[in-house]
C-alpha positions in Angstrom: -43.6 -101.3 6.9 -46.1 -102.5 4.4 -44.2 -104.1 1.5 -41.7 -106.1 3.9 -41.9 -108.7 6.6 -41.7 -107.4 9.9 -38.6 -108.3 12.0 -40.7 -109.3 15.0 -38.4 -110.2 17.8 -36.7 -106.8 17.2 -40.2 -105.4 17.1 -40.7 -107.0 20.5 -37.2 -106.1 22.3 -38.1 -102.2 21.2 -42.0 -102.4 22.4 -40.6 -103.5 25.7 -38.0 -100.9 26.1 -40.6 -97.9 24.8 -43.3 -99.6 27.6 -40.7 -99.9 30.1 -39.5 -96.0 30.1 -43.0 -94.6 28.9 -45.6 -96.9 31.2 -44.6 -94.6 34.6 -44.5 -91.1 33.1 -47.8 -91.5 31.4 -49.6 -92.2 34.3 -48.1 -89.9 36.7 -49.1 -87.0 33.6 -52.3 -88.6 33.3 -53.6 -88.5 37.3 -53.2 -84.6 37.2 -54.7 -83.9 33.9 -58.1 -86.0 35.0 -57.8 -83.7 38.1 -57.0 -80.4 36.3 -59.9 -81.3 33.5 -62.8 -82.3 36.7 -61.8 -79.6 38.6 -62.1 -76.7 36.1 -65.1 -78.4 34.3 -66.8 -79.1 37.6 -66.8 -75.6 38.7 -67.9 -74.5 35.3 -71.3 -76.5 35.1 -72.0 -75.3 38.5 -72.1 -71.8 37.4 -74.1 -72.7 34.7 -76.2 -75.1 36.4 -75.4 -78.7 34.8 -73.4 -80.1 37.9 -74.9 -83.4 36.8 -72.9 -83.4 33.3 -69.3 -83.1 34.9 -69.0 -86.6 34.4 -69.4 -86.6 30.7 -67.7 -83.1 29.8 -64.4 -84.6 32.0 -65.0 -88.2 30.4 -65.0 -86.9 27.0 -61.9 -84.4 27.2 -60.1 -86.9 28.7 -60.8 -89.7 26.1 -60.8 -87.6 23.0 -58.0 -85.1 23.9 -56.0 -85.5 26.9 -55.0 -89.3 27.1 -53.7 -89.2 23.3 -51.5 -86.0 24.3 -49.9 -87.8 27.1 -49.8 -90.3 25.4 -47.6 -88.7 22.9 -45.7 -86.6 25.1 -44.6 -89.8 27.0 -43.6 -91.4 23.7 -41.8 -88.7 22.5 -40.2 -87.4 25.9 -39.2 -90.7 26.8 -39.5 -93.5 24.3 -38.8 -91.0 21.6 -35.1 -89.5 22.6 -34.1 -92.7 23.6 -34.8 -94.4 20.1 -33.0 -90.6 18.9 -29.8 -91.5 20.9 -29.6 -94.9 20.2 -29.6 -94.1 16.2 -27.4 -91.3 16.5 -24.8 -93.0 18.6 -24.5 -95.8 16.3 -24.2 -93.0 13.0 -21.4 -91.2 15.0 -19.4 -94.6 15.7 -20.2 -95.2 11.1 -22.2 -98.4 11.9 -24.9 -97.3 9.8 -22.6 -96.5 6.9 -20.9 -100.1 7.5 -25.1 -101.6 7.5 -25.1 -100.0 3.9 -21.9 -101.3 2.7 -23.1 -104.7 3.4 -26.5 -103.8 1.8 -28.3 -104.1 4.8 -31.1 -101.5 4.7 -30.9 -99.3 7.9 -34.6 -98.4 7.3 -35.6 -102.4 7.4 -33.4 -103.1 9.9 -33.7 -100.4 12.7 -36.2 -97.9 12.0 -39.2 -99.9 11.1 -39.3 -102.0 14.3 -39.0 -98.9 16.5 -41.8 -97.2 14.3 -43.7 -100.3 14.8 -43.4 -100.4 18.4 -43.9 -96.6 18.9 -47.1 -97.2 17.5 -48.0 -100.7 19.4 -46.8 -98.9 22.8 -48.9 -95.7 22.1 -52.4 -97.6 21.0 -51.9 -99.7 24.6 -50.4 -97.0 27.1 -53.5 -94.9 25.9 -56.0 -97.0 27.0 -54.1 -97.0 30.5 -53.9 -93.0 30.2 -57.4 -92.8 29.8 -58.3 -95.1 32.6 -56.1 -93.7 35.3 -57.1 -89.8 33.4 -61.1 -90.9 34.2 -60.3 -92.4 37.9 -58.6 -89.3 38.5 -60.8 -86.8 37.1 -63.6 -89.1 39.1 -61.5 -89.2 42.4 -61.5 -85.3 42.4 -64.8 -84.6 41.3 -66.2 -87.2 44.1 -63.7 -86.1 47.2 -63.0 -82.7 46.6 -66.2 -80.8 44.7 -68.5 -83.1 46.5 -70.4 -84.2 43.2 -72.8 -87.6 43.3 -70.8 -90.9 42.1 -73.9 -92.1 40.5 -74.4 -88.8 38.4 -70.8 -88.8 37.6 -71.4 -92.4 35.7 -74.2 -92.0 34.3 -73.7 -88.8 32.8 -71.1 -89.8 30.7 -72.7 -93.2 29.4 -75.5 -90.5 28.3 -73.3 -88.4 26.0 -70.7 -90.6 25.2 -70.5 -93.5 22.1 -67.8 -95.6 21.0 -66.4 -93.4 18.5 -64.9 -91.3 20.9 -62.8 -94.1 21.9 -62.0 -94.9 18.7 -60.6 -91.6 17.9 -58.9 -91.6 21.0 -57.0 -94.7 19.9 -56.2 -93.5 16.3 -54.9 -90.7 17.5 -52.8 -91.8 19.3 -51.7 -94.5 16.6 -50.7 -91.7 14.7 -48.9 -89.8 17.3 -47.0 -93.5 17.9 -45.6 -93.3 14.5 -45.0 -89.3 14.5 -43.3 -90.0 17.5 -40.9 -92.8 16.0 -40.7 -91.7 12.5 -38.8 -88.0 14.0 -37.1 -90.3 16.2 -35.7 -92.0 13.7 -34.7 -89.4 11.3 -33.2 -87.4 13.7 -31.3 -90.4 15.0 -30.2 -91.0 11.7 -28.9 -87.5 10.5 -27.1 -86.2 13.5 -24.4 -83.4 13.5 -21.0 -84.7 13.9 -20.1 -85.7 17.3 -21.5 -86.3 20.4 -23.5 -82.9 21.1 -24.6 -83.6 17.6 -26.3 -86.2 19.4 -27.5 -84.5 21.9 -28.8 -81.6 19.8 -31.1 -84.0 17.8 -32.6 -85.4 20.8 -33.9 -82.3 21.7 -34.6 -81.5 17.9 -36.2 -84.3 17.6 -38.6 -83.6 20.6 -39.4 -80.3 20.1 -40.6 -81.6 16.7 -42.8 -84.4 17.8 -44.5 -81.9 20.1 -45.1 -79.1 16.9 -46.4 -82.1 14.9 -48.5 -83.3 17.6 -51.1 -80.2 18.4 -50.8 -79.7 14.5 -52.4 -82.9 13.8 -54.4 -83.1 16.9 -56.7 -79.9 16.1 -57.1 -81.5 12.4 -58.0 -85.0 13.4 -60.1 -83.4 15.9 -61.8 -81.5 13.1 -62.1 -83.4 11.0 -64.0 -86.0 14.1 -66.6 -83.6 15.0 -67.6 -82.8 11.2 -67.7 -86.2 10.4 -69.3 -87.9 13.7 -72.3 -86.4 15.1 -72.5 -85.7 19.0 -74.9 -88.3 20.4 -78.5 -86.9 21.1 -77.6 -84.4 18.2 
């Protein structure tokens, strides 16, 4: 990725295809876990008495946690096996072996610019997750707890700083190329025959997912000991 030219129209064909089959399950995840995050934290701060930070506490969860988990699901549920299949189809039918006897690098060729687009799709689609994840979680709050629109804004502008969305996004950056990189290996080092296929498609899932609360709780970690809360 960082020693050779990128192959950008191949780049573009596979960010297209990762949007197209990731853009609709990523938002249909996110609407319910905005809802599932207001709801529970909603009728937490009114047994405690701090109704008028729901806003914030379901802002921030959403931001920092749930959109790039979503995001990463979507990836690697959708965008993921399909990059999976497509590699292993073409090692059961020995084009990648014919790639190397012509010296073409499989790597350079077809891995990097489905690593590449993982991680463009990923950075954009959670952006999108966070907005429809906050509308949601603000839709709920509003209609169905019968909180105050205006302390459900203003909370959150109160406690919340850029940062958050900035480890929202790298996050999910590196979820992007966890997501493509098992993809790709997987893809690439099937068991013979078609349920070969099929069996590293789910590997390769199952993986991803492993990978992705792993590194989530230590890039979260490492996010609150290095960034202060605001107000702290």
């Amino acid at each position: 990725m960082l020693t050779r030219r990128p192959r950008w129209r191949e780049v573009l064909e596979q960010f297209w295809f990762v949007a197209s089959v990731s853009i609709l399950p990523a938002a249909l995840v996110a609407i319910p876990f905005g809802a599932v995050i207001a709801l529970q934290l909603g009728t937490l701060t009114v047994q405690i008495g701090a109704q008028s930070f729901t806003g914030a506490a379901s802002v921030l969860a959403v931001i920092q946690q749930a959109s790039p988990i979503v995001t990463c699901l979507a990836i690697a549920g959708a965008g993921g096996a399909a990059i999976c299949a497509d590699l292993g189809a073409r090692t059961i039918r020995e084009e990648i072996d014919a790639m190397k006897v012509l010296g073409i690098s499989p790597v350079e060729r077809l891995v990097v610019p489905r690593v590449v687009a993982a991680m463009g799709v990923a950075a954009l689609l959670n952006g999108l997750v966070s907005v429809v994840g906050v509308a949601g979680g603000y839709v709920f709050n509003v209609v169905v707890q019968g909180g105050t629109p205006g302390a459900y804004l203003s909370s959150f502008t109160a406690l919340a700083q850029i940062a958050d969305l900035f480890v929202g996004e790298i996050k999910a950056l590196i979820f992007g190329f966890l997501a493509g990189v098992v993809a790709a290996h997987c893809g690439l080092n099937p068991a013979p025959g078609p349920k070969g296929v099929g069996d590293a498609v789910n590997k390769a899932v199952v993986v991803t997912f492993l990978l992705l609360f792993f590194v989530n709780f230590v890039v979260t970690t490492l996010y609150l000991q290095i960034v202060p809360a605001k107000g702290a």
